[in-house]
N, C-alpha and C positions, 0 to 999 in steps of 0.2 A: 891555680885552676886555669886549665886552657880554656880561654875564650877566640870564638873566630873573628876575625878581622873582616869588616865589608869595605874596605878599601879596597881600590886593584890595584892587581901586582900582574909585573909582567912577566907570564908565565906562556908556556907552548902551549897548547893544548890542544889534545888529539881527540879530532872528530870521527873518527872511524876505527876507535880500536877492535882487536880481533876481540878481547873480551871486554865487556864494562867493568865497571869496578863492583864487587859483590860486600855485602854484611854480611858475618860467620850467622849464620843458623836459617833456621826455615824460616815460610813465611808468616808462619804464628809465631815461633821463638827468637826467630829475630829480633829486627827493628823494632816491632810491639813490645816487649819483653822490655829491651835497653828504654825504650819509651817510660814506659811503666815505672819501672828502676830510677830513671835520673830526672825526670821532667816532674815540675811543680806550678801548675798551673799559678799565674799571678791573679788572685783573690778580683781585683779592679777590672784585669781586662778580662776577664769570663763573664763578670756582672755588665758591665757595659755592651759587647760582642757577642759572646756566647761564639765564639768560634770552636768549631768540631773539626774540621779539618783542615790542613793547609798545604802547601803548593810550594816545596823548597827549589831553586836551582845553586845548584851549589860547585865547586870544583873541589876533587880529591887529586891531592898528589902523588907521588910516585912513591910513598912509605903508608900510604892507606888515611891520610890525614884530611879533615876536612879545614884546607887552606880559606877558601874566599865563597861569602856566600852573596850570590847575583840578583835573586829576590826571595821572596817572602809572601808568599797572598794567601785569602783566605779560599779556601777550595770553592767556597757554593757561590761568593758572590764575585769572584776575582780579584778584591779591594784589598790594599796593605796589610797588616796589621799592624795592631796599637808597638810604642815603642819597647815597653813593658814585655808585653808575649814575644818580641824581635827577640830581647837581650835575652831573656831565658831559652828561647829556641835557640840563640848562639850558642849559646854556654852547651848548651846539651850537644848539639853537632860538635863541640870541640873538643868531648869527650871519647867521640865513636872513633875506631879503627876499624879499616875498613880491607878488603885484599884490594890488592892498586888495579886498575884496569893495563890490559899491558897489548902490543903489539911487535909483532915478529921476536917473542918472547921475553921482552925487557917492560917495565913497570911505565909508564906513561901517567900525564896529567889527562886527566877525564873531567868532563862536563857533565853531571848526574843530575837529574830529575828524581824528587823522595817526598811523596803524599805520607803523611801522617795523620795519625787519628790520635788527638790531644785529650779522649775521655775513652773509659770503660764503656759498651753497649750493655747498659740492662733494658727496661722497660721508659728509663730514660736515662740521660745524657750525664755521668756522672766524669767530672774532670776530673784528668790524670792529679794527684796531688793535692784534692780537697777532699779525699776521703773516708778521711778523718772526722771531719763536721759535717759528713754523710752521717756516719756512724752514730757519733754524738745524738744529733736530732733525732737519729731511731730511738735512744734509749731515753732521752727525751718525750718522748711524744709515747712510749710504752708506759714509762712509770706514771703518767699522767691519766691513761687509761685505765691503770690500775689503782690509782687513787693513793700514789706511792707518798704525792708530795704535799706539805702543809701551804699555807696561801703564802708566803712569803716566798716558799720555792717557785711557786707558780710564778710568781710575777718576774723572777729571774729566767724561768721556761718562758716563757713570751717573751724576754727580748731573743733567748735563742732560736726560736721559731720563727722570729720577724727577719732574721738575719737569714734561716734557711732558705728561707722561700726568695728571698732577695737573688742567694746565688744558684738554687735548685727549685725555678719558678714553674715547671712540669712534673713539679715531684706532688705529686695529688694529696699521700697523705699528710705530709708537711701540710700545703696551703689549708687544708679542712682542719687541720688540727689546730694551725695557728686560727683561722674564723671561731672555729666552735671554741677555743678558748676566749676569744674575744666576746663570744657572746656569753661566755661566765664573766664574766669580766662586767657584762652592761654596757660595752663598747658598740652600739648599738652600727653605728654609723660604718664602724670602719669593718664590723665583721660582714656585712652587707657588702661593703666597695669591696673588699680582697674576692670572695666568690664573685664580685659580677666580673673583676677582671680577670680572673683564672678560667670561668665558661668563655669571655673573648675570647682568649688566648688559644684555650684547649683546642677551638673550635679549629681556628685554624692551620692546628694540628693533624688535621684528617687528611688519610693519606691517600685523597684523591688526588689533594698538591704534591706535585711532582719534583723532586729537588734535580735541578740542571745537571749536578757534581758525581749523581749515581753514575753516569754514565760516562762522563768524563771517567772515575775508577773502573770501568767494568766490577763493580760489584752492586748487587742487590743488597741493598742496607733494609732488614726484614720491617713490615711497619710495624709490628708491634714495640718496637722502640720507640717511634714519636707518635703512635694514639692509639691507646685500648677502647677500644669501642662500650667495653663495659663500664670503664671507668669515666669515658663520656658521659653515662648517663647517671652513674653515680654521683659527678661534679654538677649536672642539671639539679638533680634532683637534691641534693646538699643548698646549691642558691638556694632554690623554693622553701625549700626547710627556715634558711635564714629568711627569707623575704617574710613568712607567714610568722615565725617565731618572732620576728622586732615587728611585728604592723606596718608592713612597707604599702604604699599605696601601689607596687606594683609587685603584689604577690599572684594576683591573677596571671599575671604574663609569663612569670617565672615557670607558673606551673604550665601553662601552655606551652610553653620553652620544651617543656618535660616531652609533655605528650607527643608532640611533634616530634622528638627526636625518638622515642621510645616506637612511633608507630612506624618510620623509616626504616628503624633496624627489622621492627616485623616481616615489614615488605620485601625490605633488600639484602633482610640475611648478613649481612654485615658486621660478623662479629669475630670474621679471622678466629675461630675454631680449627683445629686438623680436622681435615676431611679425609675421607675414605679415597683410596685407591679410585673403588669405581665412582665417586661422587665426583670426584675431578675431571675421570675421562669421561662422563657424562654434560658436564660443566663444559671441557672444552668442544665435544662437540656438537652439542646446541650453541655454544659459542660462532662455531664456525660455520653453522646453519645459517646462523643470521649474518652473518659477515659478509657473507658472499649473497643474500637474497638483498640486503642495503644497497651492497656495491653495483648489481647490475640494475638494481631498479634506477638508481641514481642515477646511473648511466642513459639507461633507456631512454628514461624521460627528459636527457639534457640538463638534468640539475651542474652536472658535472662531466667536464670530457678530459683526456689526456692532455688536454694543451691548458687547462686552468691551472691556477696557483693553489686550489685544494685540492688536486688529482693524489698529489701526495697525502695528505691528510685521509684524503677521506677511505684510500688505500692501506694505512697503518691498521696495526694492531688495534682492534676497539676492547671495552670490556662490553659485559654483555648489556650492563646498565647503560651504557652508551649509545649499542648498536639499538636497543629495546627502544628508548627515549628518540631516537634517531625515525625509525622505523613509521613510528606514531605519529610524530610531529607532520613529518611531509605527508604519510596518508589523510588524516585530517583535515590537511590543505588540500587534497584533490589533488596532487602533486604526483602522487606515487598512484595509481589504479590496475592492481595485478589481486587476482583468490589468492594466491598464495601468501602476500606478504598480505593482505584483509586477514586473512586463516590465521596469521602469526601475530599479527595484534591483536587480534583478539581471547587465543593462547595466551598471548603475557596478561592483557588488562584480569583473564580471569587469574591466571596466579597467582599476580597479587591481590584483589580480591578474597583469593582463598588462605593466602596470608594472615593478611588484614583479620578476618574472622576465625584463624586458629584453625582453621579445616586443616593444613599441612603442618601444622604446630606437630611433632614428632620428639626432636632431640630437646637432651636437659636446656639446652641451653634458647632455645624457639620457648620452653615454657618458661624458663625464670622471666623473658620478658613479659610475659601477660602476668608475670606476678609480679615485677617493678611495675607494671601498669596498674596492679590492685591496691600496690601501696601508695601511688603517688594520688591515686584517685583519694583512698582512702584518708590520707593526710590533708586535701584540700577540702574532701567535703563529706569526711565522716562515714559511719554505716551507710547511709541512705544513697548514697552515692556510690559503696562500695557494692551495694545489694544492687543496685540496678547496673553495674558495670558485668555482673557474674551472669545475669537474667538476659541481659544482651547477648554475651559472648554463649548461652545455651539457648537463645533461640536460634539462632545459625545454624552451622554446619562443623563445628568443632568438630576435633578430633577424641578418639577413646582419651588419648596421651591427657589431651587437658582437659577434659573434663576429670578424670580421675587426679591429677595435676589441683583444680580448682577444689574438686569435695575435701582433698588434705586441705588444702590453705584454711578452707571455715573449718572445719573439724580442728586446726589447730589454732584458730582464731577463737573459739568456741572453747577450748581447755584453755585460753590466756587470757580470757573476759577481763576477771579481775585486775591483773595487770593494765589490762587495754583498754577501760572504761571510761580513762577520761584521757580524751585524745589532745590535749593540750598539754600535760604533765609527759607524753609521751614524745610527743614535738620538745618538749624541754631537755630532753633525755639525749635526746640526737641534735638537737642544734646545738646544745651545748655538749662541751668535752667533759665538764667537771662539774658538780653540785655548785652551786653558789653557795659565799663563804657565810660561815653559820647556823648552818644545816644539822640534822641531829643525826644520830645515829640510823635512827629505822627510816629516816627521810634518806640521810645518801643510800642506804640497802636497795629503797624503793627509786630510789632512780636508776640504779644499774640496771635492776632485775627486767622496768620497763623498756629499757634497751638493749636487754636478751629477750626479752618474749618478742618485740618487734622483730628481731634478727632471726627469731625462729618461725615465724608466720610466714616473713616475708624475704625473698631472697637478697636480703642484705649484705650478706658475707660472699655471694657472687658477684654481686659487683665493684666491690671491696678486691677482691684478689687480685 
């Protein structure tokens, strides 16, 4: 097996050829493809680093070979990599042939620069060469839902769920499946720590953070790869589930956790849906509306002039949530004084408002949140709390959409009474993955069924997808 040598050799090498040196195929079937095919991500350095992509300079010689490789870093934060991910990157580079880069028609040694992406893009970050124990944990974590495996299996499934989540700590239904097994289990403590530190984590997933390295590639890496906004709320509200199902003394917070993040998506729409054609050209230009009423007001009043060091900034591309929160703040302070932008906060402060209360709740996905919102009320504090969450949202100004949206929820809450009567066997259902061991026939029947009648009230399975 050809491996590369990172010692140097003394070789010519030509800085200006008429061609670089090229990989046989496109830029999908290329490089990616042979990626795909040879590289096996090393199990330790993915768990340690989690590196996604890296940064090779390397020299191809004049038969297409890669002779000497000059570094090695990791794309996003410019830092080495571990020695482990180095030797299996050699080994892969010593594999490629490449056409030689050549000048005044003869093949020449070339200096090449070669960004790779060391995992598949799904909805997360799945490494080249562990997708095997991707796989595995699916069928895993399937047959357990279906009640495939006796208790001995189970306890063998937890340690392979303790190991997934180890090297696929973003993969949502792994981390929930291994919590809710643990709380079959009576592992009270630790199914409680895994969800608190999967909401850390997740959170800082949101893809207001900016990764440095998109732009370094010129490519848009989509974010529904590093956070579904659905599945945010579904990892909140999985915590609270476990906080309330083990007696945590901080299941109140949890559930606040909830609400809080559930009321932000109302407000900020924020749930990376496909939009329409005209919802976007609409989008951008109210976008641009504001951008330019920020930019001169800023101006105006000397917050900012061309010769400061945020002329730049404050010049860039905003989102709208930016330029909105931007707009507000200096008027408030007396900073900004123009009708127009008065006119335009107070435009925004009402639509979110009309948010907030379901007046523009329209599309599926604006109501499934007022119904993760009926559920999560509903789990912290029962009918009484759920009747007075619906009685709220219809003395407003809701829209047709949910209020017809809301009459289904109780009309189907109201045919699954029975199932949903006793809202603690119900919380049992969903914090835990599996009956507890000993259970009788008509007892495990009665726990699934409580968590389909849940899944059917309430938009469960949308935030699940």
């Amino acid at each position: 097996m050809s491996v590369v040598s990172i010692s140097a050799r003394n070789l010519y090498i030509c800085e200006d050829p008429d061609e670089p040196a090229i990989f046989p195929g496109s830029i999908e079937t290329g490089i990616p493809k042979f990626i795909e095919h040879n590289f096996n991500y090393p199990r330790d350095a993915w768990v340690a680093d989690n590196v996604e992509w890296i940064r090779v300079s390397m020299i191809i010689d004049t038969k297409g070979k890669v002779v000497q490789v000059e570094d090695i870093k990791n794309l996003k934060n410019d830092k080495a990599v571990r020695s482990d991910l180095k030797d299996e990157i050699k080994r892969v580079l010593g594999k490629m042939t490449w056409y030689p880069a050549n000048k005044d028609g003869n093949p020449v040694n070339h200096r090449g620069v070669l960004t790779i992406a060391l995992q598949r893009m799904r909805e997360y970050c799945v490494p080249i060469g562990l997708e095997t124990i991707d796989k595995n944990v699916n069928q895993v974590i399937n047959n357990l839902r279906q009640d495939k495996l006796n208790y001995d299996e189970r306890e063998s499934a937890e340690n392979v769920l303790e190991e997934a989540v180890k090297i696929f700590p973003y993969k949502i239904s792994s981390v929930i499946a291994y919590s809710t097994l643990e709380s079959s289990f009576g592992k009270v403590d630790n199914a409680i720590q895994i969800m608190d530190k999967c909401w850390e984590k997740y959170q800082k997933r949101d893809p207001s953070i900016k990764y440095n390295y998109r732009d370094t590639l010129n490519v848009k890496i989509p974010d529904t790869f590093r956070y579904v906004p659905r599945k945010g709320i579904w990892v909140a509200i999985m915590r609270a589930l476990q906080h309330e199902f083990n007696s945590s003394s901080f299941s109140d917070s949890a559930f606040s956790d909830v609400m809080s993040l559930i009321d932000k998506r109302i407000v900020d729409g924020k749930l990376y849906e496909i939009e329409s054609e005209k919802d976007a050209q609409l989008r951008q230009r109210r976008m641009e509306m504001l951008r330019r009423s920020m930019v001169n007001e800023w101006i105006g009043v000397g917050i900012v002039d061309r010769t400061t060091p945020t002329w730049e900034k404050v010049t860039r591309t905003y989102s709208v949530d930016e330029i909105s929160d931007g707009l507000m703040y200096w008027s408030d302070r007396g900073r900004i004084e123009n009708a127009q932008v008065a006119q335009l906060k107070n435009l925004i402060r009402d639509e979110r408002r009309a948010m907030y209360s379901g007046k523009n709740a329209k599309k599926e996905s604006q109501l499934n949140l007022f119904g993760a919102k009926a559920f999560a009320i509903w789990m912290q504090e029962g009918d009484e709390g759920l009747d007075r969450f619906l009685a709220q949202i219809r003395a407003g100004e809701p829209s047709k959409q949910l209020l017809k949206y809301l009459s289904k929820l109780e009309k189907n809450m109201a045919e699954n009474a029975a199932l949903l009567s006793d809202r603690r066997a119900v919380l049992e259902s969903l914090a835990c993955l599996v009956p507890p061991e000993g259970t009788d026939v008509a007892g495990v029947k009665a726990f699934y069924d409580r968590r389909k009648a849940a899944e059917k009230v309430f938009p469960l399975k949308w935030l699940m997808k």
